[in-house]
C-alpha positions as CSV (number, residue, x, y, z in Angstrom):
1,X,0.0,0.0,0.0
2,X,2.6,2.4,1.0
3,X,4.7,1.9,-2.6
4,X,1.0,2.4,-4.6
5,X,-0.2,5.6,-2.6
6,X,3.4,7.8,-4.0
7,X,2.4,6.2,-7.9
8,X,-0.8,7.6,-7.4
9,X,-0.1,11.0,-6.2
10,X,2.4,11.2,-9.2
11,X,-0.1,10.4,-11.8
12,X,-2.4,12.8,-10.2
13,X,0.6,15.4,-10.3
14,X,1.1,14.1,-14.2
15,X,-2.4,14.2,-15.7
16,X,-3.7,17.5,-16.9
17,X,-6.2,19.1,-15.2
18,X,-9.8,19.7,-17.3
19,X,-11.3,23.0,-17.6
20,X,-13.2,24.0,-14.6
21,X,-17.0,23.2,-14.9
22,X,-18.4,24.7,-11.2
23,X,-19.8,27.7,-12.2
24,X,-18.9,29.5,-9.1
25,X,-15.1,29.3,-10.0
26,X,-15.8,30.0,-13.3
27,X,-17.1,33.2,-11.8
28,X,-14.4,33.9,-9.7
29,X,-11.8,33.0,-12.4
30,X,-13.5,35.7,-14.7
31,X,-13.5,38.0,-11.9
32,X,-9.8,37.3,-11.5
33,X,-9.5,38.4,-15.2
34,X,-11.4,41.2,-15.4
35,X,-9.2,42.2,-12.5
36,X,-6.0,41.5,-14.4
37,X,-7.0,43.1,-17.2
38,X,-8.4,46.4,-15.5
39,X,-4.6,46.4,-13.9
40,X,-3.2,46.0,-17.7
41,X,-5.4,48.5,-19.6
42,X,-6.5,50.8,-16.6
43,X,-10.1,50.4,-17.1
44,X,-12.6,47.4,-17.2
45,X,-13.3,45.5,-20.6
46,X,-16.8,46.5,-21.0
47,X,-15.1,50.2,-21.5
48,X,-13.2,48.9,-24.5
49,X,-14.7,50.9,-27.7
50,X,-16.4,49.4,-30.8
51,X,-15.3,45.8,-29.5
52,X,-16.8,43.2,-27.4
53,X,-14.0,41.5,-25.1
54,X,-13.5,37.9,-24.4
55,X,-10.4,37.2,-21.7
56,X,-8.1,34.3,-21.9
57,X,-7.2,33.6,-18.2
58,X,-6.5,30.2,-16.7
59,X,-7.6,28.1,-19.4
60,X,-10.9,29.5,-19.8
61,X,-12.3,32.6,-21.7
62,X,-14.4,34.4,-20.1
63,X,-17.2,34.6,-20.5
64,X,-17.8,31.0,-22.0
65,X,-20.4,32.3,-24.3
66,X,-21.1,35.3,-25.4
67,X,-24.3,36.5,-27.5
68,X,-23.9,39.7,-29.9
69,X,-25.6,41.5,-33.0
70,X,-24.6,41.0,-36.6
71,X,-21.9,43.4,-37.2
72,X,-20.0,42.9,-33.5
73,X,-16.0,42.5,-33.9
74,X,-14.9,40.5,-30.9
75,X,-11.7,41.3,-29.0
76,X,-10.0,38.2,-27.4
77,X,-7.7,39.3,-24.8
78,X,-5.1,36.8,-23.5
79,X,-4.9,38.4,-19.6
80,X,-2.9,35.3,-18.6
81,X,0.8,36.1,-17.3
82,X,3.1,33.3,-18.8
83,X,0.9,31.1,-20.8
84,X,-0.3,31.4,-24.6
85,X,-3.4,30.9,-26.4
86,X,-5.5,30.5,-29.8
87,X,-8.9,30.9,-31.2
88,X,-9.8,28.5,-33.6
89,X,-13.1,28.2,-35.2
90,X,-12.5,24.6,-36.2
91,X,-15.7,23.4,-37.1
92,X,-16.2,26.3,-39.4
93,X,-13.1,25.1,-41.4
94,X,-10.8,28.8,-40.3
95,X,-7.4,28.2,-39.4
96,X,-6.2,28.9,-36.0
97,X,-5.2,32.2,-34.9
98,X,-1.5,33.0,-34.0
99,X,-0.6,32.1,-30.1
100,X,-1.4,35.0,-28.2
101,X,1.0,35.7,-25.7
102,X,0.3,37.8,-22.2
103,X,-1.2,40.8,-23.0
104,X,-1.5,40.1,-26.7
105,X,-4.8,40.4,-28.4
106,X,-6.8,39.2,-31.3
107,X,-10.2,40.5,-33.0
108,X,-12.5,38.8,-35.6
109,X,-15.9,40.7,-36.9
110,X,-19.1,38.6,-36.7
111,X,-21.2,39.1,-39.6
112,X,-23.4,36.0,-40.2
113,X,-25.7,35.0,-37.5
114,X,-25.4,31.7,-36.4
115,X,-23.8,30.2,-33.5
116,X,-19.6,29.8,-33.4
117,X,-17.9,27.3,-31.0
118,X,-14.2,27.9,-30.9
119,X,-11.5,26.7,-29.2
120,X,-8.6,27.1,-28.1
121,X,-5.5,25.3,-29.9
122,X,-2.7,24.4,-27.6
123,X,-5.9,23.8,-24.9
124,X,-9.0,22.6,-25.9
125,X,-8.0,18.9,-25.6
126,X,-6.0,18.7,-22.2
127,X,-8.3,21.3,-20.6
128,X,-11.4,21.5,-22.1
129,X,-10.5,25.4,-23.3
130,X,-14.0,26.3,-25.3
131,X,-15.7,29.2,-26.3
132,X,-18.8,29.9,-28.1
133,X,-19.9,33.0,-30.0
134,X,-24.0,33.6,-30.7
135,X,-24.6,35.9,-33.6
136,X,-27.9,37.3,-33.6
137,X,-29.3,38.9,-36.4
């Protein structure tokens, strides 16, 4: 018992964690975000002009999902401080975006209605890093 307990913490330690599903701490890891990125930009995202912002911060983008008119450009923001992401609208056959490094951002204009999932490149697959974008008429 004593050998099998320290091979089990290790592949524990080893094995990726999954995006967080609880939405409470996906909450507070969006708060956390909007937080970071009020510090980086000196004013909360919502105050960002002629864009709606998504934030990349702690494999997730927050907010999950969000829901804008025909017309919207969409500002992903990666507010994380030493890891990199992507968008990648996979399913609609686009390639993936360049890795966006801290502080780096990315924008894409929404002009069809219709509903976009998107993930993220380097971390949809070992932790579950998903978006989606509704496009309402």
């Amino acid at each position: 018992m004593k050998a099998i307990l320290p091979i089990a913490l290790a592949a524990l330690w080893a094995a990726p964690a999954l995006a967080e599903t609880d939405p409470v701490k996906i909450a507070a890891i969006c708060t956390e975000a909007e937080e970071r990125y009020a510090e980086i930009y000196g004013h909360p995202s919502a105050e960002a002009e002629g864009v709606e912002v998504v934030l990349m911060y702690k494999y997730t983008f927050c907010p999950i999902e969000v829901e804008v008119p025909a017309g919207t450009t969409i500002r992903w923001v990666n507010v994380d401080k030493r890891t990199s992401h992507s968008t990648w609208f996979r399913d609609a056959g686009e390639p993936e975006s360049e890795r966006l490094f801290p502080e780096e951002t990315a924008e894409q204009t929404f002009d069809i209605p219709g509903e976009w999932g998107y993930l993220c490149g380097p971390h949809w697959e070992s932790r579950d890093m998903i978006g989606k974008v509704i496009v309402k008429p």
